[in-house]
C-alpha positions in Angstrom: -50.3 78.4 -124.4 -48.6 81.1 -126.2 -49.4 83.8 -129.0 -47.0 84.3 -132.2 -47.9 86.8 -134.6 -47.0 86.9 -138.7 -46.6 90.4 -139.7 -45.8 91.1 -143.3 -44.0 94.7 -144.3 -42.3 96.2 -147.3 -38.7 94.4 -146.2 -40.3 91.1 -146.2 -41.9 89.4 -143.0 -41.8 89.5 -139.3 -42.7 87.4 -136.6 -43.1 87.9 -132.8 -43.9 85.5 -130.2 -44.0 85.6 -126.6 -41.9 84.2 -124.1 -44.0 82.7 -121.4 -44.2 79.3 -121.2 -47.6 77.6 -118.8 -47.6 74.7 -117.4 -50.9 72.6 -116.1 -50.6 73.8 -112.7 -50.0 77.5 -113.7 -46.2 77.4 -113.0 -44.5 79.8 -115.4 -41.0 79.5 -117.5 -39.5 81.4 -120.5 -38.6 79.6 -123.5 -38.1 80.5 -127.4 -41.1 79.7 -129.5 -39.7 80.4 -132.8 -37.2 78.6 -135.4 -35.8 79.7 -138.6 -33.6 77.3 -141.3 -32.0 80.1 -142.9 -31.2 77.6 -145.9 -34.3 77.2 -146.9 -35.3 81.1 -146.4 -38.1 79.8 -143.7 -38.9 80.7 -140.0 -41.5 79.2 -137.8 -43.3 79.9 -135.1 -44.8 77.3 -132.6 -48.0 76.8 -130.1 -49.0 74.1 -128.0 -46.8 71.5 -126.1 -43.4 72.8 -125.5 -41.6 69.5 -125.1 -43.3 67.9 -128.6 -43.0 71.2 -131.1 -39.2 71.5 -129.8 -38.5 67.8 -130.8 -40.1 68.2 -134.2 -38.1 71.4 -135.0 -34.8 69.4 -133.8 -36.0 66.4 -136.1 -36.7 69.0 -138.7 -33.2 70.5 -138.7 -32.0 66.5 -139.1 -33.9 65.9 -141.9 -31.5 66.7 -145.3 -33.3 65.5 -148.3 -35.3 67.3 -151.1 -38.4 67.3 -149.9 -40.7 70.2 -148.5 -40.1 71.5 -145.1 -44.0 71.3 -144.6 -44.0 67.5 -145.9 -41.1 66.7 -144.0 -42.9 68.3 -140.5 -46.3 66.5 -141.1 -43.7 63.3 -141.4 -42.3 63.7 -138.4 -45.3 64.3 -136.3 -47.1 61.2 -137.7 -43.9 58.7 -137.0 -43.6 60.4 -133.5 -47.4 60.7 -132.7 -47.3 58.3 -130.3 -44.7 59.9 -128.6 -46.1 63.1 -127.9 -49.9 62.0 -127.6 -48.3 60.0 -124.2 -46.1 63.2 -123.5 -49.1 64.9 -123.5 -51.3 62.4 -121.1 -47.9 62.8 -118.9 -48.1 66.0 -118.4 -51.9 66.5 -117.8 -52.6 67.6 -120.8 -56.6 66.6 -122.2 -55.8 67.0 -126.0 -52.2 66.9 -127.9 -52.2 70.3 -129.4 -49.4 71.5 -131.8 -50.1 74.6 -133.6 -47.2 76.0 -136.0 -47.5 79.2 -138.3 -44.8 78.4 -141.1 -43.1 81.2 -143.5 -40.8 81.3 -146.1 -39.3 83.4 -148.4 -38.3 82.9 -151.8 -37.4 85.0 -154.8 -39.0 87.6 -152.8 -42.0 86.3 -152.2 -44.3 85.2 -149.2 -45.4 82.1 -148.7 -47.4 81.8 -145.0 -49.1 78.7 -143.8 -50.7 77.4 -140.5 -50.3 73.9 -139.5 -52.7 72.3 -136.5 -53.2 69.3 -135.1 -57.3 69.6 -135.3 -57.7 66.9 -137.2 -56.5 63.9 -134.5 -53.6 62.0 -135.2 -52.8 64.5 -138.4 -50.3 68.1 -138.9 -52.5 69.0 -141.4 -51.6 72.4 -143.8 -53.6 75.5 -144.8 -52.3 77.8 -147.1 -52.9 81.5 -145.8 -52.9 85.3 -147.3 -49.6 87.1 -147.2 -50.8 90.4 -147.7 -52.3 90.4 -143.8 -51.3 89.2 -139.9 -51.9 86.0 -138.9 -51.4 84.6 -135.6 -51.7 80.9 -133.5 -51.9 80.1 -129.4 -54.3 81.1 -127.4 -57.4 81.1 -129.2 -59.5 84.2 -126.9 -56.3 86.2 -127.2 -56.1 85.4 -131.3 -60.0 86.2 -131.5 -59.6 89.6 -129.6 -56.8 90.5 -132.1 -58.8 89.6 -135.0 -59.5 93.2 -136.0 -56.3 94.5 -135.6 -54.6 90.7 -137.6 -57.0 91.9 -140.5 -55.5 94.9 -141.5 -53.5 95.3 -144.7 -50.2 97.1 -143.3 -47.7 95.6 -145.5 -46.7 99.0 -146.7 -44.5 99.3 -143.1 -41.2 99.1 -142.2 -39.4 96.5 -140.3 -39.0 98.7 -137.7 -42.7 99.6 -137.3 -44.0 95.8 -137.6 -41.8 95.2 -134.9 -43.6 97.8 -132.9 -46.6 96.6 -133.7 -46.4 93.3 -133.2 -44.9 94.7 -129.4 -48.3 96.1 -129.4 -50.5 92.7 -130.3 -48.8 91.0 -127.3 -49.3 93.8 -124.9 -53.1 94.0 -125.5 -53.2 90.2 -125.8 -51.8 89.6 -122.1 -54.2 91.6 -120.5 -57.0 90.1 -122.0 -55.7 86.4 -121.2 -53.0 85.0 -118.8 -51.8 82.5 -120.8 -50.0 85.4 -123.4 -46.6 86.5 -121.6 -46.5 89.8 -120.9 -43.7 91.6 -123.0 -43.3 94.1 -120.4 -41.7 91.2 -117.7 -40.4 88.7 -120.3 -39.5 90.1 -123.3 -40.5 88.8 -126.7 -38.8 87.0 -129.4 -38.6 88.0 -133.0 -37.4 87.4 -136.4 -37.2 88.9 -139.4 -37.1 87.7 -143.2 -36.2 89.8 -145.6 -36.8 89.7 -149.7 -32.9 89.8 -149.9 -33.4 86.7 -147.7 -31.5 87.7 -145.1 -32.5 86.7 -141.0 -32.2 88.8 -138.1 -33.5 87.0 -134.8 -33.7 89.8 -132.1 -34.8 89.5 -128.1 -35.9 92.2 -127.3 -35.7 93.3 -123.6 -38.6 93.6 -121.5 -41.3 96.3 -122.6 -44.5 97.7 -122.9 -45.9 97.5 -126.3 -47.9 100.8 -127.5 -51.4 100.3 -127.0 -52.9 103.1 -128.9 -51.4 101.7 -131.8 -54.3 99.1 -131.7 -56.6 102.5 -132.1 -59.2 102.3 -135.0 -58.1 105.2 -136.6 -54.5 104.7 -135.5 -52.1 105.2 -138.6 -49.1 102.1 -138.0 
């Protein structure tokens, strides 16, 4: 399980994942949750089976026709269903569960959508609200940072999303052990701006600051 968090700001968008990686028997790696086709002015982040979403973002880069990115990853997971419904039986797993938070800019923009695999043997798509922070993995950690997802801060900077967002995961690591802890792994990040320019940054291992999670906490 993960947690990656959609932050939009006054440069455009932001997102931030963790880096830990759980396996069935509790055995921990690092990976990189999050993809961005820079073409296309659209970076996604993933949740869920490590070995499936990976395959479906390298199939993703592969395909080059016209249609939609979002089309073209609901196509994907429904010729390769069978394929990751037995990599998930392989690995222990109860459920195939692929959760994706998709964003795009264009013309400077937001568009931000969450894709799930709720609906059995289906990616299915629901469009979302730009103007707040969304985020997909582990579902205690998302529903303890519901408050702070609900805020409108897209009046901040870059700089300060990135903070928060620091912050999210921090907070979201002590209330469940299946979030990485950005203090020992680091997190992952990247940035869209309305110039549609990308930045993907690591950035080294550290505590987020909690207070900024503080009712009356100014971001």
């Amino acid at each position: 399980m993960t947690l990656v968090v959609f932050i939009p700001h006054r440069d455009g968008f932001s997102l931030v994942a963790d880096r830990q990686n759980t396996y069935q028997d509790w055995t921990v790696t690092t990976t990189c949750k999050l993809f961005c086709f820079k073409d296309r002015g659209v970076a996604i982040g993933c949740s869920g089976l490590t070995a499936s979403f990976k395959h479906l973002m390298t199939e993703l880069r592969n395909r080059t026709d016209s249609s939609s990115i979002v089309y073209n990853m609901q196509t994907i997971f429904k010729e390769n269903f069978s394929r990751y419904n037995e990599l998930a039986k392989l690995l222990g797993e109860k459920l195939l569960d692929i959760e994706l938070i998709f964003s795009k800019m264009k013309d400077g923009f937001i568009e931000v959508g969450k894709l799930n695999t709720d609906i059995p043997g289906c990616l299915s798509y629901e469009p979302l609200d730009d103007s707040r922070c969304w985020a997909i993995g582990s579902i205690d950690a998302v529903l303890w940072l519901e408050p702070q997802l609900n805020r409108k801060i897209h009046y901040i900077t870059k700089s300060q999303a990135l903070e928060f967002g620091l912050a999210l995961l921090s907070y979201a690591a002590r209330v469940n052990k299946e979030v990485g802890p950005p203090e020992q792994y680091g997190c992952d990040t990247i940035t869209v701006t309305k110039a549609n320019t990308f930045e993907e940054k690591w950035i080294a291992p550290k505590l987020g600051a909690i207070d900024m999670l503080l009712p009356k906490f100014e971001v």
